[in-house]
Backbone as CSV, one residue per row, in Angstrom:
resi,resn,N_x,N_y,N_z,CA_x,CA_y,CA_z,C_x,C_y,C_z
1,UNK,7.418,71.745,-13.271,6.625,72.353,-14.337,6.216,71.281,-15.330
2,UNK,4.691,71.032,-15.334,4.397,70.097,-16.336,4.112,70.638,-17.355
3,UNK,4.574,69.661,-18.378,4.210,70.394,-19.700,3.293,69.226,-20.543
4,UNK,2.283,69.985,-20.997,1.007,69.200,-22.163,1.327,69.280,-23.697
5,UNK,1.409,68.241,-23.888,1.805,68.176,-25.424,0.404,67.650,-25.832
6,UNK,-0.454,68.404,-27.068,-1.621,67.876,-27.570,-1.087,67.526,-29.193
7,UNK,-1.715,66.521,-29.397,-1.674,66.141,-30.928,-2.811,65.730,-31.292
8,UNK,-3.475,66.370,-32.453,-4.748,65.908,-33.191,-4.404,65.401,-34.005
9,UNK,-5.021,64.221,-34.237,-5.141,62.819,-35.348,-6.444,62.435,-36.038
10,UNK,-5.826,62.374,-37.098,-7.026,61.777,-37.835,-6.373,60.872,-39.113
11,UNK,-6.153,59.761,-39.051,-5.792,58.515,-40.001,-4.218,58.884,-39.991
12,UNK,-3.754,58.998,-39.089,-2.348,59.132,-39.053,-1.677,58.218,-38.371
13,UNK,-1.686,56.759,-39.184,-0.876,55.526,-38.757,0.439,55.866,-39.906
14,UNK,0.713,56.390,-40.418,1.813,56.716,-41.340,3.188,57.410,-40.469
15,UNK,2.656,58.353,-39.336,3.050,59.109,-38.394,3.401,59.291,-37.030
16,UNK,2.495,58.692,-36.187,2.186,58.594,-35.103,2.649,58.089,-34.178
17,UNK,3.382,57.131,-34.860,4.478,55.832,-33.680,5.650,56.915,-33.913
18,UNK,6.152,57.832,-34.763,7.564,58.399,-35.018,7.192,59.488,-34.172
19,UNK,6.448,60.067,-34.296,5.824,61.297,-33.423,6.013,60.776,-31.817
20,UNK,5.501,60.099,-31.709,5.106,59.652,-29.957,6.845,59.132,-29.506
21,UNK,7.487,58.037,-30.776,8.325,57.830,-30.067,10.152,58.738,-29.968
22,UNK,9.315,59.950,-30.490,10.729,61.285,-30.448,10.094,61.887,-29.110
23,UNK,9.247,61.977,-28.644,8.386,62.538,-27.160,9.285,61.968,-26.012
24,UNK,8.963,60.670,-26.218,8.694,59.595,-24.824,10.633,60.011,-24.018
25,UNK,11.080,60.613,-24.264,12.407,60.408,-23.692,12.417,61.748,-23.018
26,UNK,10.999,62.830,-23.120,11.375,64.173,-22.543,10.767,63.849,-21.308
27,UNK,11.565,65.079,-20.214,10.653,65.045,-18.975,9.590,65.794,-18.805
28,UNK,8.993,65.259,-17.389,7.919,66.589,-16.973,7.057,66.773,-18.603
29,UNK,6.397,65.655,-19.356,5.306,66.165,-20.129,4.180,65.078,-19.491
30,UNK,3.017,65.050,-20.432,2.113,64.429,-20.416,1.512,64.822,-22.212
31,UNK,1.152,63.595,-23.066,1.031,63.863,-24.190,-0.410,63.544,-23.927
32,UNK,-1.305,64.031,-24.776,-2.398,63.616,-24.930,-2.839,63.876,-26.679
33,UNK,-3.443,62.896,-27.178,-3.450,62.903,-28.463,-4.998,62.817,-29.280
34,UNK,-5.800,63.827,-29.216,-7.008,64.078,-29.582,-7.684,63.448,-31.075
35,UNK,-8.311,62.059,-31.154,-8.084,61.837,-32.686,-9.688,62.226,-32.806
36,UNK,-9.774,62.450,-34.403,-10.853,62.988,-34.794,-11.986,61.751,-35.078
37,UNK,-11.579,60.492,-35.115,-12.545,59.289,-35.623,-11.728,58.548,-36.114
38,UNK,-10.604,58.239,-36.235,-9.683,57.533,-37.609,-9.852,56.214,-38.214
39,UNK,-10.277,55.773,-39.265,-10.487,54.868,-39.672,-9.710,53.918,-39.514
40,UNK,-8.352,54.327,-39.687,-7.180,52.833,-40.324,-6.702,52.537,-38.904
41,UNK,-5.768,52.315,-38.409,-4.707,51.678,-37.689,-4.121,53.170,-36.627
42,UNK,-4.367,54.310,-36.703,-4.236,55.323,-35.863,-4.448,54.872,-34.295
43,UNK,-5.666,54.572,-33.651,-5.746,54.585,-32.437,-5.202,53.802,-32.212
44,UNK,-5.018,52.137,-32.750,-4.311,51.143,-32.387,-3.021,50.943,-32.124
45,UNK,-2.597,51.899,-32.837,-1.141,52.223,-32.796,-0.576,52.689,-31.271
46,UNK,-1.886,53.956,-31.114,-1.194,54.550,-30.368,-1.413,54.133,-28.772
47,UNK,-2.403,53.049,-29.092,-3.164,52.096,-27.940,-1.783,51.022,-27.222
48,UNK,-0.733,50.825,-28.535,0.469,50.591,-27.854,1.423,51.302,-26.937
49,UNK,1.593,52.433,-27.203,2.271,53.537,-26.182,1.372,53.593,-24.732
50,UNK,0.167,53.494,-24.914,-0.562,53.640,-23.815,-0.347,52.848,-22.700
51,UNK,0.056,51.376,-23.630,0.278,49.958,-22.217,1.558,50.220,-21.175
52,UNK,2.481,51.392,-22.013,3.875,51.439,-21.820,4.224,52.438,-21.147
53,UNK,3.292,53.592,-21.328,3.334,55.154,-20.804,2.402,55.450,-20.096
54,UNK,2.623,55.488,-18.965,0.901,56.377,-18.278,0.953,57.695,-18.681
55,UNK,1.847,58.369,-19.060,1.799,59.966,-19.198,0.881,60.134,-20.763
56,UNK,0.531,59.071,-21.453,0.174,59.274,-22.562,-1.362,59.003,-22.279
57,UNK,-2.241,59.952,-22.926,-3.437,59.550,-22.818,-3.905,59.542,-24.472
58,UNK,-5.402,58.702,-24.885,-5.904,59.210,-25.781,-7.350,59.957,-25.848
59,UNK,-7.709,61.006,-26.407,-9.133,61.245,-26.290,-9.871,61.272,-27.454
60,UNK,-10.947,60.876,-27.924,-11.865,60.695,-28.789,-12.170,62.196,-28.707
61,UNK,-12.270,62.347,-29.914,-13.350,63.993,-30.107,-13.655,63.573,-31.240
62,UNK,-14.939,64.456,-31.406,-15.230,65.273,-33.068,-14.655,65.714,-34.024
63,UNK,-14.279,65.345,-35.343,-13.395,65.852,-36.345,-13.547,67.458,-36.111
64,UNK,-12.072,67.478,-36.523,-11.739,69.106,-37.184,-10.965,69.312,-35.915
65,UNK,-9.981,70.083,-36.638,-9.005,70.184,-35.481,-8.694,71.124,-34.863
66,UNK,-9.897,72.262,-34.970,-10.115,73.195,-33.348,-10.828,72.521,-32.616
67,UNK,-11.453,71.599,-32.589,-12.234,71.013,-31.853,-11.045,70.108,-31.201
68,UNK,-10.201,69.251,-32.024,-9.748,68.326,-31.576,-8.790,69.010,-30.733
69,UNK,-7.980,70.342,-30.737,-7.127,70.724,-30.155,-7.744,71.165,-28.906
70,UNK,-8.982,71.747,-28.646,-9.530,72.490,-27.817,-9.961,71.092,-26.732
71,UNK,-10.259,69.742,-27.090,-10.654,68.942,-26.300,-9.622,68.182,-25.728
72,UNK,-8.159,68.298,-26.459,-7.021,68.240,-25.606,-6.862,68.862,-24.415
73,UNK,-6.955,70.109,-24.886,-6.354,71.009,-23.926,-7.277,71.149,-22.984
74,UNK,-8.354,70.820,-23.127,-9.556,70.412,-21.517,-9.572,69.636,-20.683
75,UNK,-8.336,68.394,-21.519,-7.826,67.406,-20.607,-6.699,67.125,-19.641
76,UNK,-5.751,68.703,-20.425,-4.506,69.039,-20.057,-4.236,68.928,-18.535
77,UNK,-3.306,68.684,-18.175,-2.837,69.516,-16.756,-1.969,70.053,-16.489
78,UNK,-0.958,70.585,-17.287,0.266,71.329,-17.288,0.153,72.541,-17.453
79,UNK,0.855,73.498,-16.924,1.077,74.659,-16.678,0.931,75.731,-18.500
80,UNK,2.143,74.751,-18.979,1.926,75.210,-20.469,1.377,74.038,-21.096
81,UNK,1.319,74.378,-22.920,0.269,73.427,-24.122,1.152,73.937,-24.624
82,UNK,1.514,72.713,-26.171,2.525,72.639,-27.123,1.580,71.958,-28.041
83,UNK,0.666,72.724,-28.961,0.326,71.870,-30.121,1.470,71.772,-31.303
84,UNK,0.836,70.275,-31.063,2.275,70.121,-32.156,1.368,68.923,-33.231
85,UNK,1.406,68.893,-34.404,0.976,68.184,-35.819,1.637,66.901,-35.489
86,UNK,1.089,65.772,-36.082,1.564,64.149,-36.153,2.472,64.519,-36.980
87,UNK,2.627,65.476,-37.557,3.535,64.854,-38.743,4.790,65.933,-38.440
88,UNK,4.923,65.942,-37.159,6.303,67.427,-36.882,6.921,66.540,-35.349
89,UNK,7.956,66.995,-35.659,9.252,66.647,-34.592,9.767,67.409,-33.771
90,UNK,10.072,67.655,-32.427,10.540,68.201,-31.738,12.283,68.154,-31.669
91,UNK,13.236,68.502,-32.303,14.243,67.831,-32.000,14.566,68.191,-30.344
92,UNK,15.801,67.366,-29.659,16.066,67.450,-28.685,16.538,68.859,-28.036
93,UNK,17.474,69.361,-29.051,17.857,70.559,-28.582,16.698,72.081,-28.750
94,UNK,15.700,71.785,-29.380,14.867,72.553,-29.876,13.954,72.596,-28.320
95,UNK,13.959,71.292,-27.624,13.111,71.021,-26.469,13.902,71.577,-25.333
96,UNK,14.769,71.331,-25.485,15.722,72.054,-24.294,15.776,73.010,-24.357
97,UNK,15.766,74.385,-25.315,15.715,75.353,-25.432,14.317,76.037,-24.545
98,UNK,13.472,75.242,-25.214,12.305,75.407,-24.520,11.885,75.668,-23.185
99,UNK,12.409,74.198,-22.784,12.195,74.103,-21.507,13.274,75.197,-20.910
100,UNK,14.395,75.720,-21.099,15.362,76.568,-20.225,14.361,78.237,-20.778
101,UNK,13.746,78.274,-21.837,13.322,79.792,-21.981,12.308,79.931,-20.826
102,UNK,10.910,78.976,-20.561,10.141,78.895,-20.384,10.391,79.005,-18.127
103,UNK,11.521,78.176,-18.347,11.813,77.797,-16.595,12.179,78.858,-16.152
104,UNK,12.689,79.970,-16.852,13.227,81.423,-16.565,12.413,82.100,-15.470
105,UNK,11.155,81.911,-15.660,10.579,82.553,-14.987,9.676,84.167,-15.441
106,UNK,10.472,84.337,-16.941,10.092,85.694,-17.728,8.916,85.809,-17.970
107,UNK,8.670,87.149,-18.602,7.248,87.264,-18.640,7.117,86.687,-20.220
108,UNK,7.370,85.253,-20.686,6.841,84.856,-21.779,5.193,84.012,-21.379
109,UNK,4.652,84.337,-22.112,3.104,83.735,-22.125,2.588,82.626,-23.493
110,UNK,3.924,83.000,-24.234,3.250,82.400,-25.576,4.215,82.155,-26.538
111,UNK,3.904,81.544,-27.734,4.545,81.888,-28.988,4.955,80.421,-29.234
112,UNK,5.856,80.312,-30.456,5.901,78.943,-31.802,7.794,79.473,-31.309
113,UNK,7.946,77.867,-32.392,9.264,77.620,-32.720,9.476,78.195,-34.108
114,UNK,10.304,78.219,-34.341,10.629,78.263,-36.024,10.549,76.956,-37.024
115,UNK,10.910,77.370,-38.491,10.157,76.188,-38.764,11.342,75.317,-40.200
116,UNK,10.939,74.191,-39.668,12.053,72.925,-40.998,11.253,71.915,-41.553
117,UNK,11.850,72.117,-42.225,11.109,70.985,-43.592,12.328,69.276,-43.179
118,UNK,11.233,68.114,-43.574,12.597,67.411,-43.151,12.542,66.835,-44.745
119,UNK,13.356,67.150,-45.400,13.585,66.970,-46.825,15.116,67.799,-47.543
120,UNK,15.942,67.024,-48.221,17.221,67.491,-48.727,17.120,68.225,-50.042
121,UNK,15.929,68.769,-50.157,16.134,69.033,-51.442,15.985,70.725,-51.382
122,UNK,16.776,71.154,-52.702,16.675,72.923,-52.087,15.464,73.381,-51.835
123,UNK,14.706,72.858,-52.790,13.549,74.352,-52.905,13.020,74.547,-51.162
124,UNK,13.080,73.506,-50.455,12.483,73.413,-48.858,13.356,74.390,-48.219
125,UNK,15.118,74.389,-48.518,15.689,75.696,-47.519,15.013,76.735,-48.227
126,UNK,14.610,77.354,-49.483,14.244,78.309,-49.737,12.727,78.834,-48.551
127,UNK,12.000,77.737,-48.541,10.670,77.068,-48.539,11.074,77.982,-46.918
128,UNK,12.228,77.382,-46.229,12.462,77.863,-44.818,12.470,78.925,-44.493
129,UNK,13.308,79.500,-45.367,14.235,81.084,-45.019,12.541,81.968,-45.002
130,UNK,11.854,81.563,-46.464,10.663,82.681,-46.196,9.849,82.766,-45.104
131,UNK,9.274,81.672,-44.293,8.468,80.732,-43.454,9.467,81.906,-42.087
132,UNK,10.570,81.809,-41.950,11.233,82.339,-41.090,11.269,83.347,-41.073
133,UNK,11.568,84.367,-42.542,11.418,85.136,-42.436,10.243,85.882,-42.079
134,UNK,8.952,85.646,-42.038,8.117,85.956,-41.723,7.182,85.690,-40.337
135,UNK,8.329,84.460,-40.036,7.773,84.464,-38.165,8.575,85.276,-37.424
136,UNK,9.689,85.781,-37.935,10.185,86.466,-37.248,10.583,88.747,-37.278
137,UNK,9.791,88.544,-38.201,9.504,90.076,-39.126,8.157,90.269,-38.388
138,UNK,7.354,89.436,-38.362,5.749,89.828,-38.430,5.101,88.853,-36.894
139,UNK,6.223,88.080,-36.657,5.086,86.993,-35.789,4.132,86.821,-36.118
140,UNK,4.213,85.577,-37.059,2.873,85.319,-37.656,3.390,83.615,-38.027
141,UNK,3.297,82.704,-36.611,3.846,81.441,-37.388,2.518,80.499,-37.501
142,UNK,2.230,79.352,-38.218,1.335,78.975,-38.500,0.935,77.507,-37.409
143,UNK,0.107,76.653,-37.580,0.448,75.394,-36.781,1.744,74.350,-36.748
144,UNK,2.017,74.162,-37.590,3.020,73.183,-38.217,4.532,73.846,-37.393
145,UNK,4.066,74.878,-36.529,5.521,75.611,-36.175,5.281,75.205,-34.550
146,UNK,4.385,74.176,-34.011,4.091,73.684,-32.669,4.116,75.465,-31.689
147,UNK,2.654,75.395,-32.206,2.458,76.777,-30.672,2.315,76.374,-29.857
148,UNK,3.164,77.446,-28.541,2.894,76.796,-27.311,2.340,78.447,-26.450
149,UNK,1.218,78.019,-25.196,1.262,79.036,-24.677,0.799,78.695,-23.379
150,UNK,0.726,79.612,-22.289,0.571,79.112,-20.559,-1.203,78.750,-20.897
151,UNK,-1.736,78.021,-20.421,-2.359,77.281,-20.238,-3.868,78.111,-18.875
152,UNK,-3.521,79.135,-18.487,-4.194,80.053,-18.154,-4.555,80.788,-19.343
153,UNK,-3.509,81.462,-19.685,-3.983,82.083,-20.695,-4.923,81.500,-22.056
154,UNK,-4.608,80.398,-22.346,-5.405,79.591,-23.244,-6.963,79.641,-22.826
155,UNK,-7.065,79.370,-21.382,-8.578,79.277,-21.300,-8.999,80.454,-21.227
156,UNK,-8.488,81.570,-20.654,-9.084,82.916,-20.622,-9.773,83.712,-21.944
157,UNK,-8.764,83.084,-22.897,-8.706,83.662,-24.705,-10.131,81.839,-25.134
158,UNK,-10.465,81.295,-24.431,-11.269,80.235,-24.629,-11.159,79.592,-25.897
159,UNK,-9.567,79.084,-26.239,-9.067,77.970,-26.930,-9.270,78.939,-28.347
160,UNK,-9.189,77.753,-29.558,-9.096,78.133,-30.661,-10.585,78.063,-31.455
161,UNK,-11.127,78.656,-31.882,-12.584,79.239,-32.243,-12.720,77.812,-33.776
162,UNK,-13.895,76.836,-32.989,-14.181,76.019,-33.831,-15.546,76.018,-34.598
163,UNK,-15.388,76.952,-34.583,-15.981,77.387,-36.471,-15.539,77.728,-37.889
164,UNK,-13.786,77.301,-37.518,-13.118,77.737,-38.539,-12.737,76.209,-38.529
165,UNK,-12.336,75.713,-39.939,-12.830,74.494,-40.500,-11.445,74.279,-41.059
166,UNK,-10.360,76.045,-41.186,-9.282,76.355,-41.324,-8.857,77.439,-41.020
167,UNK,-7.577,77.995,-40.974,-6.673,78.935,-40.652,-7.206,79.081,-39.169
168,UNK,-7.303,78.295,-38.220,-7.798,78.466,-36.864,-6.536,78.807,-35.941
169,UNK,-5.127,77.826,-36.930,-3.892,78.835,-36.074,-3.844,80.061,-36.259
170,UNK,-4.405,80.698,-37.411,-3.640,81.955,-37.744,-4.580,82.798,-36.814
171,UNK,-5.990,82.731,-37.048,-6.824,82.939,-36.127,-6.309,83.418,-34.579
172,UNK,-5.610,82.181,-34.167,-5.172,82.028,-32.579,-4.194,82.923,-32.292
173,UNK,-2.951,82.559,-33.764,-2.240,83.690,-33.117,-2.401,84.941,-33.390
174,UNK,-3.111,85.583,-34.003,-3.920,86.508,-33.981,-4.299,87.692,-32.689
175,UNK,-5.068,86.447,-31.980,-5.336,87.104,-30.813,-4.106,86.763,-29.897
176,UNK,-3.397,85.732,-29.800,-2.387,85.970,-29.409,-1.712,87.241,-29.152
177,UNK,-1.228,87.387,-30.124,-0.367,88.781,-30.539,-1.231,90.013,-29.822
178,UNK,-2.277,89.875,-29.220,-2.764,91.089,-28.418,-2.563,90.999,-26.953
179,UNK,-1.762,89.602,-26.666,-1.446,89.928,-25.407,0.339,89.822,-25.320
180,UNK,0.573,90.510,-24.206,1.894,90.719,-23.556,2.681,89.231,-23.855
181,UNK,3.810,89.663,-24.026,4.744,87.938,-23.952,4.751,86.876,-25.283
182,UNK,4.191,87.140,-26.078,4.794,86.516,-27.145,5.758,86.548,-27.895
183,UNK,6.835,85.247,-27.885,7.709,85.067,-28.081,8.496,83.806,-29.135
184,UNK,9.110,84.261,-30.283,9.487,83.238,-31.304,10.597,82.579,-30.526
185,UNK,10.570,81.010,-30.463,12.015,80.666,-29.403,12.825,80.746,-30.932
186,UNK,13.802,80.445,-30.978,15.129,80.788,-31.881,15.751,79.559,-32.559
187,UNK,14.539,78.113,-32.049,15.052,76.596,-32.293,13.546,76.033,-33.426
188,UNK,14.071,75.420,-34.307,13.267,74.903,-34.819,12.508,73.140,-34.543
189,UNK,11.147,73.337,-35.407,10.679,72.065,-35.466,10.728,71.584,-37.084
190,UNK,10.689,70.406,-36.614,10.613,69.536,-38.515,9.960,69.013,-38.477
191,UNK,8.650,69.612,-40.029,7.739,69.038,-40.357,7.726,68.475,-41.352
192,UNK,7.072,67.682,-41.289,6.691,66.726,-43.023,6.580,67.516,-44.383
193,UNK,7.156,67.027,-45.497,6.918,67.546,-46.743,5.533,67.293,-47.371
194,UNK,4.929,66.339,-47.015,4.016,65.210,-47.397,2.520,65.918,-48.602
195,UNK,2.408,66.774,-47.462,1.290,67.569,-48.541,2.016,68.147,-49.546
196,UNK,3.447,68.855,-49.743,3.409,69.489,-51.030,3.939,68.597,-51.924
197,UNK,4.433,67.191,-51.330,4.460,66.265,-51.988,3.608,65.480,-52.609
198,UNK,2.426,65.561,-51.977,1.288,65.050,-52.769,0.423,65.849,-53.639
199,UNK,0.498,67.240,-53.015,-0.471,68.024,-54.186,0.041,68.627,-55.289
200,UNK,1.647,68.749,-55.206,2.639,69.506,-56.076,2.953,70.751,-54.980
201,UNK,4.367,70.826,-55.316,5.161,71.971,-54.373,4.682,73.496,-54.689
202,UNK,4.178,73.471,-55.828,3.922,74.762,-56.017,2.702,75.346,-56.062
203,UNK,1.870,74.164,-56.766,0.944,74.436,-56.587,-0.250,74.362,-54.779
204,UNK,0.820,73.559,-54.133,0.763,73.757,-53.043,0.647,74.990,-51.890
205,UNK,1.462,75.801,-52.352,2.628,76.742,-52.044,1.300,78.323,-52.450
206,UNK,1.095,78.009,-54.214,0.085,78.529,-54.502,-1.248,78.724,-53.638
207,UNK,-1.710,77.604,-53.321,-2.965,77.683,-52.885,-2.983,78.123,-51.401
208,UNK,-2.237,78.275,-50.375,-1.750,78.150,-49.572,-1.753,79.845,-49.603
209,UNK,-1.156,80.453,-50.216,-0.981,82.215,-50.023,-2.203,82.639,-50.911
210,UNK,-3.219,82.226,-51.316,-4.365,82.664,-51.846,-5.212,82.463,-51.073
211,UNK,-5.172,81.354,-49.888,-6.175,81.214,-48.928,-5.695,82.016,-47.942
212,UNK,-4.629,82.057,-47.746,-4.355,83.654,-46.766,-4.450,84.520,-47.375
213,UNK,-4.382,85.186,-48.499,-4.638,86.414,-48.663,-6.482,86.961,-48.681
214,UNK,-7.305,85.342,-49.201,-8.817,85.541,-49.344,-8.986,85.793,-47.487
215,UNK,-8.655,85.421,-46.751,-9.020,84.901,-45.360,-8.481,86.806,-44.561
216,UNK,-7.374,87.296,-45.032,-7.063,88.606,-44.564,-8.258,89.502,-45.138
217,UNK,-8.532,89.096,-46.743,-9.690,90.202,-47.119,-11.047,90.233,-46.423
218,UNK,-10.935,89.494,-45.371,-12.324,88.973,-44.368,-13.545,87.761,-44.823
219,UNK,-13.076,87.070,-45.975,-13.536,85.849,-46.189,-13.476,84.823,-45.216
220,UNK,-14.830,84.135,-44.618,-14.427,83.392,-43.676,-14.045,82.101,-44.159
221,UNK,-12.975,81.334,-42.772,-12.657,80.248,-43.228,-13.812,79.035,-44.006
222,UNK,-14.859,79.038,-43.487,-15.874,78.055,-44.309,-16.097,77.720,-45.055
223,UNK,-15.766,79.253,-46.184,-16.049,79.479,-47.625,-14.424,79.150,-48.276
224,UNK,-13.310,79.058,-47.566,-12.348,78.883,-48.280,-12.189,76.668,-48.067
225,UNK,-12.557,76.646,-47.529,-12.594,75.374,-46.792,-11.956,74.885,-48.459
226,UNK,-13.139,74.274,-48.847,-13.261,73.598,-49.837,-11.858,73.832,-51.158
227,UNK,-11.283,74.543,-50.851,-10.010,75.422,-52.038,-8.621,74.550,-51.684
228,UNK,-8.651,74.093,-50.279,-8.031,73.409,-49.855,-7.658,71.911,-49.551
């Protein structure tokens, strides 16, 4: 069972070598890493893994990252897709979990991990428990929680709709959730603090449940773009 790991990039030399090199020790994947144009030191970086890994590919696309995810996954060849963010970690046991839910044979088709902040400071377990609580009350997890789903099914549902500029996970799992087999695995991923570190935690946090709540009232993503 091969498995496709896609990552969209765009100026993520800050990231990208830590990302690729928590991967390189799993079996049965193939990463492919969709960058949007990146100015700095991104492709070069990852132009090193390439000399070292054949399982690693890179592909050039068009900014924005339904596009960039959707031109991964055209390159894919694995059975399942694991989008997963430059700036999020798979831990080991989180992957093993995976791989033993998935090898079962069950009728899972879909679904995210749960989700970690990699930062010691409280307000992030708080930051967790809600994030959790709500992927697992509502199934409703966002990108940053690495969705994964069979790879038939991806093309049938024809990827993630790139006209949304944002909320294109929520979008996905969306329609997700209308088919059979979606499933929260019970192991988490750790993502970067970085944005609420740079914009402020709260006001972060803020803007963040106002663009979901404008985006539920049927505002399209286009018009919220810019808020973000």
């Amino acid at each position: 069972m091969l498995i496709s790991i896609i990552i969209p990039t765009l100026n993520e030399e800050a990231n990208i070598e830590s990302v690729l090199q928590s991967l390189i020790g799993f079996s049965n994947i193939e990463i492919l890493v969709s960058d949007g144009g990146s100015s700095d030191r991104t492709c070069g970086l990852i132009g090193s893994f390439l000399l070292k890994y054949p399982f690693i590919q890179l592909i050039h696309s068009s900014r924005g990252r339904a596009v960039q995810l959707n031109a991964g996954a055209k390159q894919a060849s694995g059975e399942w897709l694991i989008f997963l963010h430059a700036d999020t970690i798979i831990p080991e046991k989180s992957w093993t979990n995976f791989c033993t839910l998935v090898g079962k044979g069950i009728a899972i088709q879909s679904g995210s991990f749960l989700f970690q902040v990699a930062s010691d400071q409280l307000r992030y377990r708080l930051m967790e428990k809600l994030v959790n609580i709500r992927t697992r009350v509502l199934k409703l997890p966002y990108g940053d929680q690495a969705i994964f789903v069979r790879k038939d099914l991806f093309l049938r549902m024809q990827g993630y709709r790139e006209d949304y500029p944002l909320m294109e996970d929520v979008e996905f799992v969306r329609q997700l959730q209308k088919e059979k087999g979606f499933t929260i695995l019970q192991s988490p991923v750790i993502t970067s603090p970085r944005r609420h570190e740079s914009d402020g935690f709260f006001k972060r946090i803020t803007y963040n449940f106002l663009i979901t709540i404008l985006y539920r009232l049927g505002i399209h993503p286009k018009y919220l773009v810019k808020y973000y």
